[in-house]
C-alpha positions as CSV (number, residue, x, y, z in Angstrom):
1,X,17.5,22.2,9.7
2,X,18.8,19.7,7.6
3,X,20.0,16.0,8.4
4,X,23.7,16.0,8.5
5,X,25.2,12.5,9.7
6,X,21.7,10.7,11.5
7,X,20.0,7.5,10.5
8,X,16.3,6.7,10.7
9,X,14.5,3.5,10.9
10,X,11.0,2.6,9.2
11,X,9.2,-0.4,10.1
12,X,6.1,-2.3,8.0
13,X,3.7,-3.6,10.2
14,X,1.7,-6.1,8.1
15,X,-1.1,-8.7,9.0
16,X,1.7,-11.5,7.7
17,X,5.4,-9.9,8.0
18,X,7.4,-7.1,9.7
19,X,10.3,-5.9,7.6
20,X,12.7,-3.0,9.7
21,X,14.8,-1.2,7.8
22,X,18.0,0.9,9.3
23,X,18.5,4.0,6.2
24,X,21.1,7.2,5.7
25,X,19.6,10.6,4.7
26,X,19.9,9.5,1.3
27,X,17.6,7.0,1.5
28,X,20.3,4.2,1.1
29,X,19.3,0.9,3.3
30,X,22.3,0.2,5.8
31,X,20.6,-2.8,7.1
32,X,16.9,-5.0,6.7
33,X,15.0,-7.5,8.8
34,X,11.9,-9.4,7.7
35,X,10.3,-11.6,9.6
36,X,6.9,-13.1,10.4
37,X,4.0,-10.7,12.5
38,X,2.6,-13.9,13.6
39,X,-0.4,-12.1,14.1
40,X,-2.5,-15.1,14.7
41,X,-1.1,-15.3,18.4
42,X,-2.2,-12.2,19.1
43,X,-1.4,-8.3,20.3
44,X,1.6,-8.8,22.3
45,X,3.5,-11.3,20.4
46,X,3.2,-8.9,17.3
47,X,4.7,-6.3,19.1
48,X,7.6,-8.4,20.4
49,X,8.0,-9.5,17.3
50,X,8.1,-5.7,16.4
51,X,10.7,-5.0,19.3
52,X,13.1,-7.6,18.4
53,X,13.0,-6.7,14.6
54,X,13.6,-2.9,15.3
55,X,16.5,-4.5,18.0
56,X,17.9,-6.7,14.8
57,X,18.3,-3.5,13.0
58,X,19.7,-1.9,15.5
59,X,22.2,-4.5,15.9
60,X,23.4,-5.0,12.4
61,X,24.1,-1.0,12.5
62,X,26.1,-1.3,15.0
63,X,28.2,-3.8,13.4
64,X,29.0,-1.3,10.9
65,X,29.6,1.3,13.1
66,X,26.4,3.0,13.7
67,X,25.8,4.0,16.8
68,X,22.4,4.2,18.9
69,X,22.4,7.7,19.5
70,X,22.6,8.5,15.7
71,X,19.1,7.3,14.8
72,X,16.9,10.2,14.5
73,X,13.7,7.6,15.5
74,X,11.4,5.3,14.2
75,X,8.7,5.2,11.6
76,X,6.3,2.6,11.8
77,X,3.6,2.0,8.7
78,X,0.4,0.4,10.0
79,X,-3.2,-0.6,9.3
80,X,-5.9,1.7,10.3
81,X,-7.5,3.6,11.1
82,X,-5.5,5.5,13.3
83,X,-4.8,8.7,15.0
84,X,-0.6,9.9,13.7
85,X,-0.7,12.8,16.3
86,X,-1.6,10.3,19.1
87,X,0.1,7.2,17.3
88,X,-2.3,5.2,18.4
89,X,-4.2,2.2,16.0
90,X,-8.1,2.3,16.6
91,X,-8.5,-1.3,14.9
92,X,-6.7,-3.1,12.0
93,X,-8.5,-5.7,10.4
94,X,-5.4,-8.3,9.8
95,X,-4.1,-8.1,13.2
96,X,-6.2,-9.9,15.4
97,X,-7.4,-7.9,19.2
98,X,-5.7,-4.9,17.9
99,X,-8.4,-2.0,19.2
100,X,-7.4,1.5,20.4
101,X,-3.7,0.2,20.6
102,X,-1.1,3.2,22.1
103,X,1.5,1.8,19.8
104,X,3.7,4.7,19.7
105,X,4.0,4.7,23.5
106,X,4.5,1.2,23.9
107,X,7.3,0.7,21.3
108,X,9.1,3.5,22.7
109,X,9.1,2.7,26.2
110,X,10.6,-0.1,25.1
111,X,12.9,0.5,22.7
112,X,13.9,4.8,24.2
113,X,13.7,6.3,21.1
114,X,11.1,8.5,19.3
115,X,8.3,6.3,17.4
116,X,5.9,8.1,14.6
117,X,2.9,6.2,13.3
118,X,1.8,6.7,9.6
119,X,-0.6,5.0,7.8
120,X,0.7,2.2,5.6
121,X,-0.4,3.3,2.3
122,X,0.8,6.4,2.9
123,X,3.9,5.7,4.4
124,X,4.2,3.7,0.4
125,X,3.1,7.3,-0.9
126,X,5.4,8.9,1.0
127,X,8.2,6.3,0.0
128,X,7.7,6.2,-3.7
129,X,7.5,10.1,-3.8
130,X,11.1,10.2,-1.5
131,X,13.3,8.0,-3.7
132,X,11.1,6.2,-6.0
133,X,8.6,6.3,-8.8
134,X,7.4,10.2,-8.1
135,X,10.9,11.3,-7.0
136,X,10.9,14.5,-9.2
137,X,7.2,14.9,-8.1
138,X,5.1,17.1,-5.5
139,X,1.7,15.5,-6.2
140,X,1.2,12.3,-6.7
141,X,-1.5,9.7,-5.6
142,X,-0.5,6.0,-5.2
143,X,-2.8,2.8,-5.4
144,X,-2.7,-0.4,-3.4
145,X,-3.6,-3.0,-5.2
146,X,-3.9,-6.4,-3.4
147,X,-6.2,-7.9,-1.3
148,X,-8.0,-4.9,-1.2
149,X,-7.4,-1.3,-2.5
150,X,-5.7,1.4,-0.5
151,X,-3.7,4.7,-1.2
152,X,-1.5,7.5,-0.3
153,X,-1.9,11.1,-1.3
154,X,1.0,13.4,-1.5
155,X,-0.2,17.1,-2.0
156,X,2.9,20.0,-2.4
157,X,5.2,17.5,-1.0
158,X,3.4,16.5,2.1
159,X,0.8,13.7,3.2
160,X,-2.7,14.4,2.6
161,X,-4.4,12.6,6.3
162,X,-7.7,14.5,6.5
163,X,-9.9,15.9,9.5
164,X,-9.5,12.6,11.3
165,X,-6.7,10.5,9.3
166,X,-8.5,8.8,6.9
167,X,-8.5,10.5,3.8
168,X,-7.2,8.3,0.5
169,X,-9.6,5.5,1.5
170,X,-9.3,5.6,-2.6
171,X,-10.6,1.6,-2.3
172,X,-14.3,3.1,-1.0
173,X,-15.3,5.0,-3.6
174,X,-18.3,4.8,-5.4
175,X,-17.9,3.5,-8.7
176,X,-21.4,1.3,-9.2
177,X,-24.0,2.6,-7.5
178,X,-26.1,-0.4,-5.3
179,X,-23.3,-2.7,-7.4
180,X,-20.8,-5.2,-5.3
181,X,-21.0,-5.8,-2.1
182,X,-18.0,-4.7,-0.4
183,X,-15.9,-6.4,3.0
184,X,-16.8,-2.6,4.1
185,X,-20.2,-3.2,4.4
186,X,-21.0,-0.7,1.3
187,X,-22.1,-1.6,-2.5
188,X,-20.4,-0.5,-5.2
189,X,-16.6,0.6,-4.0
190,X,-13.9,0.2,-6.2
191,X,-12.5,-2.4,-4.1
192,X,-15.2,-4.7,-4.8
193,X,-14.7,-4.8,-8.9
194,X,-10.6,-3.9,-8.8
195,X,-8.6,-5.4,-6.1
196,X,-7.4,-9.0,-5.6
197,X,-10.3,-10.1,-4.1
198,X,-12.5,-8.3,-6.4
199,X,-10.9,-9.8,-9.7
200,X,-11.2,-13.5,-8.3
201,X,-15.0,-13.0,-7.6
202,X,-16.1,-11.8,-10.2
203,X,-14.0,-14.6,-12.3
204,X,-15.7,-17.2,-10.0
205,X,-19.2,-16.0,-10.2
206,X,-19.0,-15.9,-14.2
207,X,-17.5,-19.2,-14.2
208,X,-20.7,-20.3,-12.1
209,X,-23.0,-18.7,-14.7
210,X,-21.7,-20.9,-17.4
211,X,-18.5,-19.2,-19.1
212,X,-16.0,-21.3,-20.3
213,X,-12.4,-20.8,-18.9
214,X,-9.2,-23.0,-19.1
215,X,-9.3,-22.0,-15.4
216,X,-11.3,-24.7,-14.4
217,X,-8.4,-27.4,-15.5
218,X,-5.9,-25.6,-14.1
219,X,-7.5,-25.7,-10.5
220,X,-9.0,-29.5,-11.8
221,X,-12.6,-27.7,-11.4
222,X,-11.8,-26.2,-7.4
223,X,-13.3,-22.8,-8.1
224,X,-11.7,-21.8,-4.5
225,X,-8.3,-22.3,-5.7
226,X,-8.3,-19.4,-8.6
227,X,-6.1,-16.6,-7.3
228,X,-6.0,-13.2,-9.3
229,X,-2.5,-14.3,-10.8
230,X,-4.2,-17.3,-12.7
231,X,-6.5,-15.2,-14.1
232,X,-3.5,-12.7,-15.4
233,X,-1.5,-15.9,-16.7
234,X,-5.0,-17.8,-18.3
235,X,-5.5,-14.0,-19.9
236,X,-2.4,-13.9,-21.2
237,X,-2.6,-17.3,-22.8
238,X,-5.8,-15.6,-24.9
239,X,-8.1,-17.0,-22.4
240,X,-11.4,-15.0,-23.6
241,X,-13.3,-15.0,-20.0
242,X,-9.8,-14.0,-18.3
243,X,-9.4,-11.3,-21.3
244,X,-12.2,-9.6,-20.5
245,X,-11.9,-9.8,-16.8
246,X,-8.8,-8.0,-17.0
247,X,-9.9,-5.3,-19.7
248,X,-13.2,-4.6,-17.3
249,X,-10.7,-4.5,-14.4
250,X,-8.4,-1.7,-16.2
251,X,-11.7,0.0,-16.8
252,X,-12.7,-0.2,-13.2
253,X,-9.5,1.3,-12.2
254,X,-9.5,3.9,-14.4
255,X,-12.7,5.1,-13.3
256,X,-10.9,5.4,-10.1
257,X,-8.0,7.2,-11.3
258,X,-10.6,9.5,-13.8
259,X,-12.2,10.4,-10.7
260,X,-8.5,11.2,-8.8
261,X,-7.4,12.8,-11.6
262,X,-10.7,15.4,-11.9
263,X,-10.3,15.9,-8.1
264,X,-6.6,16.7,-7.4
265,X,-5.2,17.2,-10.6
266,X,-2.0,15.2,-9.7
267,X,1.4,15.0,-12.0
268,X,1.5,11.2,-11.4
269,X,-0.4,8.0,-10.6
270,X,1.5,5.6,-9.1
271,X,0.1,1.8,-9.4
272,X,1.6,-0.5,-6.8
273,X,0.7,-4.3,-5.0
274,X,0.7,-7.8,-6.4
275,X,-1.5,-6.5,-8.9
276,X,1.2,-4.5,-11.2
277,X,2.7,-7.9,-12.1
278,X,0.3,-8.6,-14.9
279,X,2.2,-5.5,-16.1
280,X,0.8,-3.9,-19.8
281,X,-2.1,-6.5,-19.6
282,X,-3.6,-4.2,-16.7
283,X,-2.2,-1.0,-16.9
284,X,-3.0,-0.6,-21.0
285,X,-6.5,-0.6,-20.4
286,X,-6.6,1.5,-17.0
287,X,-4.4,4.4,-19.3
288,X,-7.3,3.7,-21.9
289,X,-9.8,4.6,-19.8
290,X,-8.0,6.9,-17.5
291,X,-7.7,9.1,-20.2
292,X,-11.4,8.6,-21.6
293,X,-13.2,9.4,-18.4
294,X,-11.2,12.2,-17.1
295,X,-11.4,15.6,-18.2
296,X,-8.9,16.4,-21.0
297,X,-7.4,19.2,-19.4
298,X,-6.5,17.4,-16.3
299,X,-5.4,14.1,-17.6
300,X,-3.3,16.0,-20.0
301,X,0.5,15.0,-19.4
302,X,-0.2,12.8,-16.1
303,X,1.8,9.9,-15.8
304,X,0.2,6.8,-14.6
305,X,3.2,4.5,-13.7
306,X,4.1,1.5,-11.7
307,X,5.5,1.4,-8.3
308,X,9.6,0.8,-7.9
309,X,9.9,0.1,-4.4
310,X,8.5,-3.1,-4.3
311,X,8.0,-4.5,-0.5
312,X,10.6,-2.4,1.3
313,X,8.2,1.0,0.1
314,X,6.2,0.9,3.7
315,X,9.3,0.8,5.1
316,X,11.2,3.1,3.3
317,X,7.8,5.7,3.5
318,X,7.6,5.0,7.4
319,X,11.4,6.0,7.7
320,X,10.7,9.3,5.5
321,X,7.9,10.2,8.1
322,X,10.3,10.4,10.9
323,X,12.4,13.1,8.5
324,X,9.1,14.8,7.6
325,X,7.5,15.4,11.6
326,X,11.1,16.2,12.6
327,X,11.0,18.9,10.1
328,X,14.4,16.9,8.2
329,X,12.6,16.4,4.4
């Protein structure tokens, strides 16, 4: 059965905002909220806050005409782990007291309408593959880069979750035995060396060992304050610590997507976060070593490219799961 004349709604549930978006079968956004999680005040006001952005949406599509009863339901993007059968969140580390929360039953007991929970990244997987970057593509795996690393596997069209829904934990893989420590607990992860975070530490605990870096004017010597877009702009300025920081990060990452690549063989890598905005600086070194760590044969012709959805792709992702469980996509 295909969607005729329904909408569907997809909802980001992040650690810092909500954005609800109302969306045809085409993928075309009617109408968008955004608004704070105000997580910090804990569960229930984050779901409120959830309720009366999904209402807002609701709202606004009704002042164009769209009626309740022609929104198939809602897809909500979250943190994990969690259980999508169940919709339930067993923890998310950026929402404070959320543990073993029955999101999906809450939300639709009080909003009457069907609720499906996916995970964030990939919800973004499934978004980018819908109407973004891997639109003509069937497999695909997207990265997360930001504070830490996630992703979203899309194998033959569908959402690879795993025996228990957490498969693409791409961020924990090994990639230096005994190396980093990790927030996970575990040494070595690719999270440690190539997210956010990662870049910052390692740009801090050189600058401790004695490197020179114009870094330490531009936060007048307050190590604390470098963020990972300093280091991008003090690289691109020929900054020589920064420069190689950067180069060692591509390498990192393409290490990761080597390993990806080997695995699933996918048509497509697709690189997505805050951390795509330092543009050819990062992604010419992870094609570089992409292509010198993966086997020829399956690196041949895969295209590693940046994300296009920018922050609506949770959304846009969590709104194509409601099409894919209802059998619509």
């Amino acid at each position: 059965m295909k969607v005729t004349s329904l909408y569907i709604m997809g909802i980001d549930l992040g650690g810092t905002n909500i954005v609800s978006l109302l969306i045809n079968k085409k993928g075309e956004i009617i109408t968008r909220d955004k608004r704070k999680a105000l997580a910090e005040e804990g569960k229930e006001k984050t779901i409120s806050q959830i309720v009366e952005s999904a209402k807002a949406v609701i709202e606004k599509g009704r002042n164009k005409g769209i009626s309740f009863q022609s929104i198939l339901g809602i897809g909500i993007g979250s943190p994990g782990p969690l259980n999508t059968k169940e919709g339930i969140i067993y923890f998310a580390p950026n929402l404070p007291g959320w543990k073993n929360v029955p999101l999906k039953n809450i939300l639709e007991k009080k909003l009457n309408i069907p609720v499906f929970l996916e995970n964030d990244a990939n919800a973004a997987a499934l978004g980018e593959w819908w109407i973004g970057a891997g639109r003509d593509v069937n497999n695909l795996v997207l990265f997360t880069l930001g504070t830490g690393i996630g992703g979203g596997i899309i194998i033959n069209g569908e959402v690879l979750h795993g025996f228990r829904d957490t498969a693409a934990e791409i961020g924990h893989m090994i990639i230096h035995e005994e190396g980093l420590l990790c927030n996970c607990g575990t040494k070595g992860c690719l999270e440690a060396y190539a997210s956010a975070t990662g870049v910052v530490r390692r740009t801090i605990s050189a600058l401790k060992k004695g490197a020179k870096s114009i870094l330490t004017e531009m936060v007048n010597n307050h190590l604390k304050e470098i963020t990972c877009k300093m280091v991008y702009q003090a690289a691109k300025k020929g900054d020589k610590l920064c420069k190689w920081i950067t180069e060692e990060t591509g390498r990192y990452l393409g290490i990761g997507i080597a390993n990806m690549v080997n695995i699933l063989n996918p048509e497509m890598i697709i690189l997505a976060g805050g951390m795509i905005e330092a543009k050819d600086l990062l992604f010419n070194p992870v094609i570089k070593y992409a292509q010198k760590y993966a086997l020829k044969a399956s690196i041949e012709k895969v295209k590693i490219v940046p994300a296009h959805l920018g922050d609506n792709a949770g959304a846009i992702g969590a709104a194509a799961t409601v099409l894919k469980r209802k059998g619509n996509l």
